[in-house]
C-alpha positions in Angstrom: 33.6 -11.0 -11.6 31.9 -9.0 -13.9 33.9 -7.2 -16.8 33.3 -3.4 -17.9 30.8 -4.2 -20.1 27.7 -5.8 -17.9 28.9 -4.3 -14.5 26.1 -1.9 -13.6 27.0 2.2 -13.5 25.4 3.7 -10.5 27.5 6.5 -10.9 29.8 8.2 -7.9 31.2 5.8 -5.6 29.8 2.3 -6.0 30.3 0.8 -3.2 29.2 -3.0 -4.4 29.6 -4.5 -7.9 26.0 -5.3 -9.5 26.1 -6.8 -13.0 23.3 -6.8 -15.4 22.6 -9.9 -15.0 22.4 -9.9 -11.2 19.9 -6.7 -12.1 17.9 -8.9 -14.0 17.5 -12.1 -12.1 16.6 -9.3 -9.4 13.8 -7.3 -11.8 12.7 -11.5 -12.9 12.1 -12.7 -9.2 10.5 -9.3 -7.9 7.8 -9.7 -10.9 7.4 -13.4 -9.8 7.0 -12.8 -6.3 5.1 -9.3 -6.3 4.3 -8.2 -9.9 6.6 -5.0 -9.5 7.6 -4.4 -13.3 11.2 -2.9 -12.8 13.0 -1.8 -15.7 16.5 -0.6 -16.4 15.5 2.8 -15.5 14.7 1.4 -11.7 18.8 0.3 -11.4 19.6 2.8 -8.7 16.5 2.8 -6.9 17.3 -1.0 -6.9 20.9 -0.6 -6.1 20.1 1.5 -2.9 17.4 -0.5 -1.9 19.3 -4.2 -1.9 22.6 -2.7 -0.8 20.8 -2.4 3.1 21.0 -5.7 2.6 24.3 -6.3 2.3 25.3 -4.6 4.5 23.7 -6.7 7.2 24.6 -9.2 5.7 28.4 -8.4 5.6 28.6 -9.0 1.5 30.3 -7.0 -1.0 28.6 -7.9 -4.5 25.0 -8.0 -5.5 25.9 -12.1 -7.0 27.0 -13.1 -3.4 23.4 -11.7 -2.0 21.4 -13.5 -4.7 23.4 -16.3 -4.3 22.3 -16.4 -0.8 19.1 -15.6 -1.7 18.2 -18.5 -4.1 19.7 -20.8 -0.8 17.4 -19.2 1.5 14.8 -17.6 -0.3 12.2 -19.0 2.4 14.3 -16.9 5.5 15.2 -14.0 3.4 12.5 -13.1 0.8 10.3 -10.9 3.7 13.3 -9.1 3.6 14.1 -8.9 0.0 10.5 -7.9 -0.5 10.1 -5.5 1.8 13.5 -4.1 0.8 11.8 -3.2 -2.7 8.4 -2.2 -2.1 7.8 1.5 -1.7 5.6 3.2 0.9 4.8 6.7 0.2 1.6 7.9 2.2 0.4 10.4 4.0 -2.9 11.4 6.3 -5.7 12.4 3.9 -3.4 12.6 0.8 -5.7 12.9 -2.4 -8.0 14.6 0.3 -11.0 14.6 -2.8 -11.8 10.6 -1.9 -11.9 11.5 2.1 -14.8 14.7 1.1 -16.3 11.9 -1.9 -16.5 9.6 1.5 -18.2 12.3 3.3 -20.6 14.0 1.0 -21.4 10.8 -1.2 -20.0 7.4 -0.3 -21.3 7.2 3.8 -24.4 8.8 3.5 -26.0 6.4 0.4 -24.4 3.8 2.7 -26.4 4.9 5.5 -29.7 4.9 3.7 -29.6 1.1 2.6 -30.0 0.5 6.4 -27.8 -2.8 6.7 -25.9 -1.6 9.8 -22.7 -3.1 8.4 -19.8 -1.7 6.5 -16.8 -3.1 5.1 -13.6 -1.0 3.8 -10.5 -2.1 2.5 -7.4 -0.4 2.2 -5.1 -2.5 0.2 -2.2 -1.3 -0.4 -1.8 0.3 3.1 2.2 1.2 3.7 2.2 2.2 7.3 -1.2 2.8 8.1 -2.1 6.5 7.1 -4.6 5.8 4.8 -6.7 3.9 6.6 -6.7 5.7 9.7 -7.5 9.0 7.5 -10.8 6.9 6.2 -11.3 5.5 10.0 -11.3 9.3 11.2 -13.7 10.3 8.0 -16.1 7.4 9.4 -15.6 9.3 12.9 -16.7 12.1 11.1 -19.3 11.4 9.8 -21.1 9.6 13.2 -22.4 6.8 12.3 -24.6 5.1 15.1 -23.1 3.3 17.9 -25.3 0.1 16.5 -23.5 -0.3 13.2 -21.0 -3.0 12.5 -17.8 -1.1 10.6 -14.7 -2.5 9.9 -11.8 -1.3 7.9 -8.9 -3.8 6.6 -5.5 -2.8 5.7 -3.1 -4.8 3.7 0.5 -4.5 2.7 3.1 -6.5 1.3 5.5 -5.1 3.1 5.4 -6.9 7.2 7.3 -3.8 8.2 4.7 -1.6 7.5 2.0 -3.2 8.5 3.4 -3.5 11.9 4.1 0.1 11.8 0.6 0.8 10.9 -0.5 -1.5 13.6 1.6 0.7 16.3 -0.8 3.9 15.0 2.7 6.0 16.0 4.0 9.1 13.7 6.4 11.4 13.8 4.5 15.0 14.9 5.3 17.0 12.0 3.4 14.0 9.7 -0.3 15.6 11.3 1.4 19.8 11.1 -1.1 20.4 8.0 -4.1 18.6 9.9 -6.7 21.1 10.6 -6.8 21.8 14.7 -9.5 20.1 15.4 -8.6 16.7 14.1 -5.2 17.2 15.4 -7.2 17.2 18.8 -9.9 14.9 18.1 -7.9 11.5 16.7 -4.6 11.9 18.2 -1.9 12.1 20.9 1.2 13.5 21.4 4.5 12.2 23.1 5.8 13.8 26.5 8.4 15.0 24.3 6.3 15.8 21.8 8.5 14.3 18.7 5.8 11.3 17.8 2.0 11.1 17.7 -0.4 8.4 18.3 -3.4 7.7 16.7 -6.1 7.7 19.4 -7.6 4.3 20.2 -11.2 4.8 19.2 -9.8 5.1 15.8 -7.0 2.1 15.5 -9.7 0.0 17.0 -11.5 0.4 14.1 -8.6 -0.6 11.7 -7.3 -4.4 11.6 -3.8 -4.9 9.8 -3.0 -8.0 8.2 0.1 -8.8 5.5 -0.9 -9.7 2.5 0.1 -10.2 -1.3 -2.0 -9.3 -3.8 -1.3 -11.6 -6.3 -1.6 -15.0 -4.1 -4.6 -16.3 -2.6 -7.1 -13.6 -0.8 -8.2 -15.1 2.5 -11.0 -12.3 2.5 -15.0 -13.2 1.9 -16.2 -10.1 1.5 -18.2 -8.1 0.5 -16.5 -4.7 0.8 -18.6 -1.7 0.6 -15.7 0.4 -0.5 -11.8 -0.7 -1.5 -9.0 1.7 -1.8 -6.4 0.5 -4.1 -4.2 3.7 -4.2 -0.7 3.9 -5.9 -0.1 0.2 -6.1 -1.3 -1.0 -9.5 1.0 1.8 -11.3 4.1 -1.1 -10.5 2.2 -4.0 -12.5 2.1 -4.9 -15.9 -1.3 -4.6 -17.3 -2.0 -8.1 -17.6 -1.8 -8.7 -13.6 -3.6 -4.8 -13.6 -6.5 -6.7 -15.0 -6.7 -9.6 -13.0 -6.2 -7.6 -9.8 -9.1 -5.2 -10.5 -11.5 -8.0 -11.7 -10.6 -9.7 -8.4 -11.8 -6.7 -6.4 -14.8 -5.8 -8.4 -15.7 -10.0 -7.4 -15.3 -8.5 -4.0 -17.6 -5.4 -4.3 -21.2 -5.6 -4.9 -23.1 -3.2 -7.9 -23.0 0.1 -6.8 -19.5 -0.7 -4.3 -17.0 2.2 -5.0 -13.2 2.0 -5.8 -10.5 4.3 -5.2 -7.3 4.7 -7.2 -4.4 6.7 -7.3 -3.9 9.8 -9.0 -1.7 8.8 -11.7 -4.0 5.4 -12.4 -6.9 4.9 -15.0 -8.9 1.3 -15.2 -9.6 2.8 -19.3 -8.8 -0.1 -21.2 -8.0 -2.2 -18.4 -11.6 -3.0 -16.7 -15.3 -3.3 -18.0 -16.3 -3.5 -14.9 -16.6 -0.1 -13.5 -17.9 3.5 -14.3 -16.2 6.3 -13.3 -17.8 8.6 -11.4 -15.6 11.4 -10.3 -12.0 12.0 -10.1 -9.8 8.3 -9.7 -13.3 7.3 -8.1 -15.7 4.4 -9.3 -18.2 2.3 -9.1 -18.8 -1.7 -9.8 -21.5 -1.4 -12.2 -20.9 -5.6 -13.1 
């Protein structure tokens, strides 16, 4: 039992006891295991994220569940992962990378004549994100001859099968313009969930997978999206992450990060050439 001193102060009712210690094995094994950096300010996001798990698993202290966890980390870490990743998304969100896709990206793409493309949305959460970029492909008609595929990637196996099902609740498309409300998906008999159509999830393979373990992916991608993700690292794994993408992209490939993300001082190996958009120039 923990004395005043260490036990964790969620504030309100605290319905299990979490010291700081168990807080910090929790913060160690999350950065060895998915890079997350969690610091002390992250305590009740942590708190309300583990305590699902105890509940299912009938505990009452945060010590009992990493107790169990060390035992059985093989059985429970998908959940313990999963329990701390967060998946915030939404169709078309940044929509300035979807018109850089339109205007720029696909038709220079176009030009070089290959007939292939390759996208990558790592970082996926439920699927949004790359169905948004599957519908801008739509868009923008490529011919029926071209070989295009689109990856998406999450840490999270919840998500990903999510992602995979391509179903949404209706008022997650409201801000949609009409026509692509129309065009790329379908709505329930009762109208409560959509579906994205099936000429765009057949265009969008889902896999699990964690960044900082072995990629099984060749490559090349034309164009990765890395989007909200590296803003959880430490800058050490920030660097090996992107220098492991730009190994994936050839000169001229384009990168996509999140709004609150920079590669200044963190990668050589791109330029940037609009707003969270660059290119592998190395």
């Amino acid at each position: 039992m923990g004395t005043a001193e260490n036990i964790v102060n969620i504030g309100g009712d605290q319905e299990f006891l979490m010291t700081q210690k168990d807080f910090d094995e929790i913060a160690a094994l999350a950065m060895t295991h998915t890079g997350i950096v969690l610091g002390n300010h992250k305590v009740n996001m942590v708190y309300a994220r583990i305590a699902r798990r105890l509940r299912v698993l009938g505990m009452n202290t945060f010590r009992n569940y990493l107790t169990y966890l060390n035992a059985n980390f093989e059985a429970e870490s998908t959940e313990f992962v999963n329990a701390l990743t967060t998946n915030l998304t939404s169709f078309f969100r940044e929509n300035h990378h979807f018109d850089f896709l339109r205007s720029e990206a696909f038709p220079k793409l176009r030009q070089q004549g290959k007939k292939r493309l390759r996208i990558w949305s790592s970082g996926c959460s439920v699927g949004q994100e790359a169905y948004s970029i599957a519908i801008t492909l739509k868009q923008s008609s490529f011919p029926s001859d071209w070989d295009i595929k689109i990856l998406a990637t999450d840490l999270d196996s919840n998500v990903v099968e999510k992602g995979n099902q391509g179903i949404y609740p209706a008022d997650s498309i409201s801000s949609l313009p009409k026509d692509v409300k129309q065009n790329y998906f379908k709505h329930s008999p009762d109208g409560k969930t959509i579906r994205v159509k099936d000429g765009v999830r057949e265009m969008v393979y889902f896999k699990r997978l964690n960044l900082l373990e072995d990629w099984p992916l060749k490559g090349p991608f034309d164009i990765i999206f890395c989007r909200n993700v590296v803003i959880y690292f430490n800058k050490e794994t920030q660097r090996n992450l992107f220098d492991r993408y730009a190994n994936l992209l050839p000169v001229g490939g384009y990168l996509f990060i999140g709004h609150s993300e920079s590669l200044n001082g963190i990668s050589t190996r791109f330029e940037s050439i609009g707003n969270t958009i660059y290119r592998k120039i190395r």
